[in-house]
C-alpha positions as CSV (number, residue, x, y, z in Angstrom):
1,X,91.4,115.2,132.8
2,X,88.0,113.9,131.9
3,X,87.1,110.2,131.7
4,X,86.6,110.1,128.0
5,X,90.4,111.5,127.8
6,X,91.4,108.8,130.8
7,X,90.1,105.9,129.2
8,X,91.3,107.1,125.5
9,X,95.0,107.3,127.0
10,X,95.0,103.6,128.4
11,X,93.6,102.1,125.6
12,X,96.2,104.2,123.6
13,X,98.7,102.4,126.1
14,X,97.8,99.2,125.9
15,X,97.8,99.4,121.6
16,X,101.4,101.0,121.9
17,X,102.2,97.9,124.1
18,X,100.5,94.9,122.0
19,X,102.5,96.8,118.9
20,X,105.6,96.6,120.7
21,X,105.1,93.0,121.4
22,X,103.6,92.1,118.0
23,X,106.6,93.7,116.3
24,X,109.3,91.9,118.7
25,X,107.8,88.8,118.2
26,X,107.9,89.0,114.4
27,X,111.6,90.3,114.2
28,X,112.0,87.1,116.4
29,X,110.7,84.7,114.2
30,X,112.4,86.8,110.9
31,X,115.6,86.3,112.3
32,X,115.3,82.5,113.3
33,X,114.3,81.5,110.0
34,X,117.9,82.9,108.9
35,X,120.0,81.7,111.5
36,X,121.2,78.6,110.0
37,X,122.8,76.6,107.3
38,X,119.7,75.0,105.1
39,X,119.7,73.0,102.5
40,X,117.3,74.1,99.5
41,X,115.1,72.6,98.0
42,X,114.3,70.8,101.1
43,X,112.8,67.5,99.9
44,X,113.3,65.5,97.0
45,X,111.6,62.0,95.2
46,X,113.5,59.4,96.6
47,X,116.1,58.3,93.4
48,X,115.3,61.6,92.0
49,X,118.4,62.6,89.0
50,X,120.1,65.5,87.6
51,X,119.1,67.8,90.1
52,X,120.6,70.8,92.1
53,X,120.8,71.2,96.0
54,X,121.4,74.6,96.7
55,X,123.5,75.5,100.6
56,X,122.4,78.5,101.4
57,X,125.2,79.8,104.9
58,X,124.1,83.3,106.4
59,X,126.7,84.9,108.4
60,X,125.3,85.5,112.0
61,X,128.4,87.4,113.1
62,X,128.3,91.3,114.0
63,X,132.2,91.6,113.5
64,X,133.5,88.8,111.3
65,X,133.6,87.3,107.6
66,X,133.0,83.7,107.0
67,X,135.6,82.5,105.5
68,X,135.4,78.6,104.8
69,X,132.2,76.2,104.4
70,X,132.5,72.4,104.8
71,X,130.0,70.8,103.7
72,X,129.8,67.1,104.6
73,X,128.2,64.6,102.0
74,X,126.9,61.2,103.5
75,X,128.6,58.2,102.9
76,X,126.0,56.2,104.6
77,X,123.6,56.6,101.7
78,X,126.1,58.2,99.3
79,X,125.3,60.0,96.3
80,X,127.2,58.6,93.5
81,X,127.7,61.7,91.5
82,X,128.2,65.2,92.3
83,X,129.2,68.6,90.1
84,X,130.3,71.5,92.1
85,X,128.6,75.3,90.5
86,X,131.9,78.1,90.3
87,X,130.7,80.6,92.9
88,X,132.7,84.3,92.1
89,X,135.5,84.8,94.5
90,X,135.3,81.0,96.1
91,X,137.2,78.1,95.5
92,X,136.1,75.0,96.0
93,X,137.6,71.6,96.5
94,X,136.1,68.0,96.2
95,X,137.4,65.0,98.7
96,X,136.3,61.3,97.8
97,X,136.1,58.8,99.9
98,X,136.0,54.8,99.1
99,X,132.5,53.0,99.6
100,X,132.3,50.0,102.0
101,X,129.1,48.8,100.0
102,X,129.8,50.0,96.5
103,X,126.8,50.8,94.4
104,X,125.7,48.8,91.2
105,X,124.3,51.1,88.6
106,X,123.0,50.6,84.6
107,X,127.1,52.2,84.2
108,X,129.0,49.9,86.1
109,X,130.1,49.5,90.2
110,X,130.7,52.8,91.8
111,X,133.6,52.6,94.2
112,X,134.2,56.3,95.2
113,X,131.9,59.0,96.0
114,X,132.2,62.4,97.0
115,X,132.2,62.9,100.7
116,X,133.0,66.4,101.4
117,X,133.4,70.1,99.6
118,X,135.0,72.6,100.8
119,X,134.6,76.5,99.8
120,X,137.1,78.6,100.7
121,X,139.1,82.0,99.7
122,X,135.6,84.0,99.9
123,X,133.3,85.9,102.5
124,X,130.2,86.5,103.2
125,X,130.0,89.2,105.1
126,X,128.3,90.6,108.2
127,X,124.2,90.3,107.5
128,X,124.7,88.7,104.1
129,X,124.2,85.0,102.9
130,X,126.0,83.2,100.1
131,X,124.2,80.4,97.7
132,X,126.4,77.3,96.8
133,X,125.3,75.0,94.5
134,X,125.9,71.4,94.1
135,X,124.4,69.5,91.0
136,X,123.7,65.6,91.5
137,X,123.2,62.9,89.2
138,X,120.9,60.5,91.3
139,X,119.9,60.8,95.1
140,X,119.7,57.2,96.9
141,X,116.3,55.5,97.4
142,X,117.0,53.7,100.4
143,X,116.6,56.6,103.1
144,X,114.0,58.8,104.4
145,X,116.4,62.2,104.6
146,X,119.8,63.1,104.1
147,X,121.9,65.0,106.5
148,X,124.7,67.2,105.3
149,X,126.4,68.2,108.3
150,X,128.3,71.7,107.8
151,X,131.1,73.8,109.5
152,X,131.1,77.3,109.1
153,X,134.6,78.9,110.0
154,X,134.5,82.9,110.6
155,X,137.6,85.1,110.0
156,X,138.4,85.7,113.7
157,X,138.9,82.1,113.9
158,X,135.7,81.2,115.5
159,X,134.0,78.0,114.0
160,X,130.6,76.9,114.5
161,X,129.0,73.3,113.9
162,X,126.2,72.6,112.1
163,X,125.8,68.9,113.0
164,X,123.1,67.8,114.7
165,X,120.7,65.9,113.0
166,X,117.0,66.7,114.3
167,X,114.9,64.1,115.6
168,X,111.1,63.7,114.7
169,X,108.7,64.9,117.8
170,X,111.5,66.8,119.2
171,X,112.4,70.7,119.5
172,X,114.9,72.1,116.7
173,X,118.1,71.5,118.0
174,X,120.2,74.7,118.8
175,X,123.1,74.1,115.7
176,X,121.1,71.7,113.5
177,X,122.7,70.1,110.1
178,X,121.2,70.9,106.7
179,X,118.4,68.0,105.8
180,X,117.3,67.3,102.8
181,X,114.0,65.2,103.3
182,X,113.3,62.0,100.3
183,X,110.0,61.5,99.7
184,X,108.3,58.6,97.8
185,X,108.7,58.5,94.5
186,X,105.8,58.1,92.4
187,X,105.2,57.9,88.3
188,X,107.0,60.4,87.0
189,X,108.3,62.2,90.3
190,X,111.9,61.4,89.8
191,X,111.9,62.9,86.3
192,X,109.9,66.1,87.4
193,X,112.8,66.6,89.5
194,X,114.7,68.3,86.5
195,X,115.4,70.6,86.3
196,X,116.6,71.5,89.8
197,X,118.1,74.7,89.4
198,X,114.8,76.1,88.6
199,X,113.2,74.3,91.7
200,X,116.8,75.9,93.9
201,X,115.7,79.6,92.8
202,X,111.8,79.2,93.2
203,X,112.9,77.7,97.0
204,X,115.3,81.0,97.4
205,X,112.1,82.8,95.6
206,X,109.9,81.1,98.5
207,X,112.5,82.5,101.5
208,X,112.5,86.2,100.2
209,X,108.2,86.3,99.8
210,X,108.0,84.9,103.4
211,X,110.8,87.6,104.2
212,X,108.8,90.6,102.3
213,X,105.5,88.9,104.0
214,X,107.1,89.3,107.5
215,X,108.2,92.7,106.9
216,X,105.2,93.8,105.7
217,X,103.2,92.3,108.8
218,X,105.4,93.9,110.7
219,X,104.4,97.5,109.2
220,X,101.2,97.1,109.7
221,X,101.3,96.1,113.1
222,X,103.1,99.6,113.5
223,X,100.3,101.3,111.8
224,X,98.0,100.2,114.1
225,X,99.9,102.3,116.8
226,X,100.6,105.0,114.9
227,X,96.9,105.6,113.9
228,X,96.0,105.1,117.5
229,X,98.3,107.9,118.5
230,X,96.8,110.3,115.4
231,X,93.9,109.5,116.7
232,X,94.7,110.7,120.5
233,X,96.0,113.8,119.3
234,X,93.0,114.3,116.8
235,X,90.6,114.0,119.5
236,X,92.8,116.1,122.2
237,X,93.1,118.9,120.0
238,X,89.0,119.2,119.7
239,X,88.4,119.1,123.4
């Protein structure tokens, strides 16, 4: 073998094995973004009203169905008002929970508000993702971020927690709770808030380009092998 064809062949290796890397990596970071329950959009203004928070719950089982989502509203900083969207095939159920510091609004003294939903009676199956929405009247102003801490029960039984609440300047925890980050509200913020379903399917909009955008890094990083090997033959077949 001559040394043009010796050094052709490793550098023919080493693009084969930076693809192979390349490509891992980005399947890697493809599948983390999916791995968990999130909470979209994920910030609002602080007080913001009549928007829509939209659950999005992958299932990250190979052999089971999920089969019930809890969904855990804080009572902490409660939100006074909530409307649950029908999802085909689910049923959902509200639980209320009495305030210890009731909140004073233009309306009156809100006593009770809603502290957990519960979806049931559906699936979602193996490599699929299911959207549930929840409408709000007004978010709280008195909190940086809320956390909705979730449990996602699967059909063989097996339930997994989404409730850790992540801390700022540390690592993702490994089962983190859906956080829905308040930012200052400025003039006008709270009422460009509305209307939130639009702002839930541009965020969904969002996931799917970074999705396609992933995917099609990922082909072209392939392409980069498969020319090199085109190229190897190409030249082999002229010697």
């Amino acid at each position: 073998m001559s040394p043009k064809h010796t050094t052709l062949r490793r550098a023919l290796r080493r693009t084969t094995l930076v693809t192979g890397i390349a490509a891992a990596g980005l399947l890697t970071a493809a599948g983390s973004a999916f791995a968990h329950v999130t909470v979209h959009p994920d910030s609002y203004p602080k007080g913001a009203t009549d928007g829509t928070l939209t659950f999005r719950v992958p299932n990250e089982e190979n052999n089971a169905s999920t089969t019930q989502v809890q969904v855990f509203l804080p009572t902490d900083h409660p939100i006074p008002s909530v409307l649950v969207t029908p999802e085909p095939g689910w049923t959902a159920q509200v639980k209320t929970t009495k305030l210890k510091n009731p909140i004073k609004t233009d309306d009156g003294t809100i006593n009770e508000a809603v502290s957990q939903i519960t979806w049931t009676k559906g699936r979602i199956q193996p490599g699929q993702y299911q959207d549930f929405d929840v409408a709000f009247g007004q978010l709280p102003d008195d909190t940086g971020q809320l956390a909705f801490k979730t449990l996602q029960t699967y059909s063989d039984g097996k339930v997994v927690r989404w409730i850790e609440e992540p801390k700022a300047g540390q690592a993702e925890p490994e089962s983190p709770a859906p956080v829905l980050k308040l930012t200052k509200a400025t003039d006008g913020a709270v009422a460009s808030a509305s209307p939130a379903p639009k702002a839930a399917t541009a965020a969904a909009g969002d996931s799917t380009t970074r999705s396609l955008g992933i995917a099609g890094l990922i082909a072209g990083v392939l392409g980069i092998g498969t020319a090199a090997v085109a190229l190897y033959r190409s030249r082999s077949a002229r010697s």
